[in-house]
Kinemage of the C-alpha trace (Angstrom):
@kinemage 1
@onewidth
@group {chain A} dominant
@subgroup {mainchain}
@vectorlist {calphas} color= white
{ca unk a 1} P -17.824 203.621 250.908
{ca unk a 2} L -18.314 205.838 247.370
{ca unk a 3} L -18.739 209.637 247.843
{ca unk a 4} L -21.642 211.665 247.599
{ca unk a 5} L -20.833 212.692 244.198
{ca unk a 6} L -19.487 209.465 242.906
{ca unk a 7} L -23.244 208.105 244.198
{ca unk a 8} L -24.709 211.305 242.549
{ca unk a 9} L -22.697 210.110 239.447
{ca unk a 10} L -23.906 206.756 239.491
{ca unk a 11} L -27.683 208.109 239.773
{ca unk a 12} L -27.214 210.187 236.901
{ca unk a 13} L -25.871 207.584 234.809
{ca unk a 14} L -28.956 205.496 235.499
{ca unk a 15} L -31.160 208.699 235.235
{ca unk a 16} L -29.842 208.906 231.722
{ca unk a 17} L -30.023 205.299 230.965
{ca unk a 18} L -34.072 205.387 231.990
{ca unk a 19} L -34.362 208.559 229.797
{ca unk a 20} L -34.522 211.420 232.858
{ca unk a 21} L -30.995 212.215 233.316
{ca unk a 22} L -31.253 216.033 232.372
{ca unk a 23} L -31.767 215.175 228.440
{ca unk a 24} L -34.209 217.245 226.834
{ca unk a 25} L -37.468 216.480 227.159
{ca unk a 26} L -39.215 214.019 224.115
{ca unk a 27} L -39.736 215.805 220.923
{ca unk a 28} L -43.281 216.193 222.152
{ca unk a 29} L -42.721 218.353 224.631
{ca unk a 30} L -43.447 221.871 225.217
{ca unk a 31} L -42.863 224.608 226.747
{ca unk a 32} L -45.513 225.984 229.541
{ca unk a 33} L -46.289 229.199 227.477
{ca unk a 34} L -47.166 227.237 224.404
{ca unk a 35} L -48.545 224.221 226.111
{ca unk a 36} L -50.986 221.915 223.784
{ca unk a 37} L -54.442 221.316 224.792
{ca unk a 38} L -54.973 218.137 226.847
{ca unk a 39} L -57.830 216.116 227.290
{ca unk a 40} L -59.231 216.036 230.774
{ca unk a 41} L -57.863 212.357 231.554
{ca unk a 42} L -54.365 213.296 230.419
{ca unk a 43} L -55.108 216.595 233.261
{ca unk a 44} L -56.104 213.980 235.675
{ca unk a 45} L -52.636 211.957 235.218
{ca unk a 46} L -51.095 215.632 234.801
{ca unk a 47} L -52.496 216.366 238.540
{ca unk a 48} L -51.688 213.080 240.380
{ca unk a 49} L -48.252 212.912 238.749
{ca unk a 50} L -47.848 216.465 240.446
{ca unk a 51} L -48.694 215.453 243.888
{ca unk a 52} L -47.332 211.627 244.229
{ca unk a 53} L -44.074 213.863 242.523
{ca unk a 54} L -44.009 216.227 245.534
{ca unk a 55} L -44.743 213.353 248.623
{ca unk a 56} L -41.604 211.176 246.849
{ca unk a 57} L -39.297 214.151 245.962
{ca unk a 58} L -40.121 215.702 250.121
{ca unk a 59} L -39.805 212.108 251.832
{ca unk a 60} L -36.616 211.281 250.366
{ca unk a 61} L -35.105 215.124 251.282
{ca unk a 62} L -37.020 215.504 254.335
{ca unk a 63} L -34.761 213.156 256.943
{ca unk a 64} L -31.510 214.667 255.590
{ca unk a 65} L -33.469 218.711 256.096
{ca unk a 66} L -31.955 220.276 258.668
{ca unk a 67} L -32.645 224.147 258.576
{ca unk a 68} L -36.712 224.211 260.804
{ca unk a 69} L -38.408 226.242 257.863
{ca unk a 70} L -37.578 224.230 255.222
{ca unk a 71} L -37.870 220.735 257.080
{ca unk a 72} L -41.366 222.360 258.058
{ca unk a 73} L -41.960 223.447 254.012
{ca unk a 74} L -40.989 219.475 253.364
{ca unk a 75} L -43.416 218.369 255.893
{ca unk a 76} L -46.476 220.407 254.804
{ca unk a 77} L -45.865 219.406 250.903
{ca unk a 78} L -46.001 215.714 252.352
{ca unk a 79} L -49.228 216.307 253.934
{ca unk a 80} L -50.644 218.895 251.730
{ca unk a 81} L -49.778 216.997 248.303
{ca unk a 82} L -50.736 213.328 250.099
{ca unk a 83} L -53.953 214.845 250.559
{ca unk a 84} L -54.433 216.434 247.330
{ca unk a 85} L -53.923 212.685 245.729
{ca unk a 86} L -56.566 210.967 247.836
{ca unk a 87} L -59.159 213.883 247.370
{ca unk a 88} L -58.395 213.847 242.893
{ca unk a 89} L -58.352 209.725 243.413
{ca unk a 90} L -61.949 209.863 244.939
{ca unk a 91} L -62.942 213.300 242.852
{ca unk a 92} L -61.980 210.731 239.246
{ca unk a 93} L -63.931 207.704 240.283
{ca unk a 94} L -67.156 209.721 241.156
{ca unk a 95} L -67.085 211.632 237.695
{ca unk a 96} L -65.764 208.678 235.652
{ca unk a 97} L -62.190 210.486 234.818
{ca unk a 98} L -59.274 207.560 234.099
{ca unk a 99} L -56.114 209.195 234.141
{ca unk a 100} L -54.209 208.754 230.927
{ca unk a 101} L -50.571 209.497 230.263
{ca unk a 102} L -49.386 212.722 228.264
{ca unk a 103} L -45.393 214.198 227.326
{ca unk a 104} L -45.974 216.246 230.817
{ca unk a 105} L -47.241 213.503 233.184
{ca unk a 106} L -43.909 211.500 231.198
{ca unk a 107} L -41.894 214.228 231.927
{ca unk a 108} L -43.361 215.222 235.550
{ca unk a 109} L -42.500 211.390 236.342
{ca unk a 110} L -38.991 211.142 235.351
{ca unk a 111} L -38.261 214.857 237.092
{ca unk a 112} L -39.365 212.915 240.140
{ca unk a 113} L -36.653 209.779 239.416
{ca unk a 114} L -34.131 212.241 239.075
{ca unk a 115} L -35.181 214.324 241.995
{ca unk a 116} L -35.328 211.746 244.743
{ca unk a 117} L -32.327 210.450 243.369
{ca unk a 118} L -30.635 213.830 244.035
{ca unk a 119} L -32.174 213.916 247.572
{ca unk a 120} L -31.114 210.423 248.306
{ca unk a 121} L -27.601 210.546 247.654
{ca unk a 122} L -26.810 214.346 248.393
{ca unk a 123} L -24.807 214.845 252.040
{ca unk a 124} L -27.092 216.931 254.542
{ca unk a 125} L -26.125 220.164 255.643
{ca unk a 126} L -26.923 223.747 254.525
{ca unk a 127} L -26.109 223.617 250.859
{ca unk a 128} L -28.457 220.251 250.819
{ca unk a 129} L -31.480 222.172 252.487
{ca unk a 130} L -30.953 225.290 250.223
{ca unk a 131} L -30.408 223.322 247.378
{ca unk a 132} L -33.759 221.227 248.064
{ca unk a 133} L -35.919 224.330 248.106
{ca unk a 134} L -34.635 226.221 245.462
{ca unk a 135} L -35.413 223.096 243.353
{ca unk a 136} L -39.209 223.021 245.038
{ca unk a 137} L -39.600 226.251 244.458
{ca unk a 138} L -38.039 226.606 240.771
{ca unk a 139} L -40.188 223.243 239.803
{ca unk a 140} L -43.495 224.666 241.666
{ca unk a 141} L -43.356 227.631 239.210
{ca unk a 142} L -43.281 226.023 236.547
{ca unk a 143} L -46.485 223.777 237.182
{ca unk a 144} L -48.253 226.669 238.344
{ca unk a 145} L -47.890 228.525 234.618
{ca unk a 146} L -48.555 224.992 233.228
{ca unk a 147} L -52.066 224.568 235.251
{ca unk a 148} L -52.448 228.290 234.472
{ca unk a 149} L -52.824 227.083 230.974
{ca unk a 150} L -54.062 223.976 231.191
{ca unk a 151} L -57.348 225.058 233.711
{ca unk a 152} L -58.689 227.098 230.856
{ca unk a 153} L -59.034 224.123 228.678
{ca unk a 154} L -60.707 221.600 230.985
{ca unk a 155} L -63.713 220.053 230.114
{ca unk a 156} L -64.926 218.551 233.956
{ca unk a 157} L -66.192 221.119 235.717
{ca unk a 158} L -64.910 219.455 239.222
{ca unk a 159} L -61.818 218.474 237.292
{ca unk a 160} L -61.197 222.636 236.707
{ca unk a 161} L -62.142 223.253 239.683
{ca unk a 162} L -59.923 220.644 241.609
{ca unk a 163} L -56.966 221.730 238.827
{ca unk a 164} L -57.625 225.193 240.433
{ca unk a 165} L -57.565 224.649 244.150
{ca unk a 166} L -54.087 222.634 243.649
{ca unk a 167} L -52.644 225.236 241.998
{ca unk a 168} L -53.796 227.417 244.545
{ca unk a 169} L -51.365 225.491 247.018
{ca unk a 170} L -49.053 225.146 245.184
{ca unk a 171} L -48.721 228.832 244.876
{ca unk a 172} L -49.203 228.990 248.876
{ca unk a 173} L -46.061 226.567 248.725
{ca unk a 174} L -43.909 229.180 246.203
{ca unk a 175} L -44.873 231.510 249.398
{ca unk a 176} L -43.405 229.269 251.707
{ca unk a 177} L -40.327 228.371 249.798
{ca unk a 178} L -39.521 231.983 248.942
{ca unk a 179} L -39.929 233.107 252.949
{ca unk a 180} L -37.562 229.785 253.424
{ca unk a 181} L -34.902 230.777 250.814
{ca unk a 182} L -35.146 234.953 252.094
{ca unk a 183} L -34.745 233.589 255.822
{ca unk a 184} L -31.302 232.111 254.301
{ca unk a 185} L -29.749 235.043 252.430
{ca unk a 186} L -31.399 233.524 249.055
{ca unk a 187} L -30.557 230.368 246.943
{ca unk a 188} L -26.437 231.141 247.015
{ca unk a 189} L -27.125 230.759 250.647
{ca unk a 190} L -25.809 234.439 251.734
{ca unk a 191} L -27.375 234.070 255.107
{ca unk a 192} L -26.975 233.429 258.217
């Protein structure tokens, strides 16, 4: 049986071999604060990548969680985020919206490769569970200043709208995580 980080190794390699393993993102890229306009169907692909992201990343960390708050955070992201995707899947067919790709639904993809890799070949324990939501809550801050940007140049009004109730949970889930990572002395894991 291969270790934990020989397996981490090995999902690296292939991370970097499918173009996600921690290079810098494609020359089109940007950073949140200077993010390009996109059009409303790239938003679309923008949102669903977010939430099917979030469902994959939590089900592959959630059976190996074992501190309550943050196999509870893991949970609600599943169920919160699973809904989310069903209620933008039925909100684009009624207005006509087809999702098209963009550098940050590429980019929000192949975080989510290398993520569930991560969570699939990590050992449980402590460092695993603090480790998981420090990620979460690191990655959830960064798409709420990117749909911070982004909701301002949206053409659909129920596409803003729906861009602005999930960032509204996913700033209820930066809540969450932080009471998760303060219950545990912090991300170095000074607690108890």
């Amino acid at each position: 049986m291969r270790s934990p980080a020989l397996e981490l190794g090995y999902a690296l390699a292939l991370a970097s071999v499918l173009g996600c393993g921690g290079a810098p993102p494609p020359a089109t890229s940007a950073p949140a604060d200077t993010l390009p306009v996109l059009a409303d169907g790239q938003v679309a692909l923008v949102l669903l990548a977010t939430n099917r992201g979030e469902v994959t990343t939590a089900g592959a960390a959630e059976p190996n969680l074992r501190l309550a708050d943050i196999d509870d955070y893991a949970r609600r992201a599943i169920a919160d985020h699973t809904a989310a995707t069903a209620r933008e899947e039925t909100l684009l067919a009624d207005a006509g919206i087809t999702p098209l790709p963009s550098w940050l639904s590429d980019e929000l993809m192949q975080r989510t490769l290398v993520r569930t890799l991560t969570w699939v070949l990590q050992s449980p324990g402590r460092a695993y569970d603090l480790a998981y939501i420090c990620t979460e809550l690191n990655d959830d801050e960064r798409v709420v200043q990117a749909f911070n940007r982004l909701v301002v140049t949206i053409e659909s009004a129920p596409l803003r709208a729906e861009t602005v109730r999930a960032r509204e949970m996913i700033a209820q889930h930066i809540a969450l995580a932080g009471d998760a990572i303060s219950a545990q002395g912090g991300c170095l894991g000074g607690g108890p």
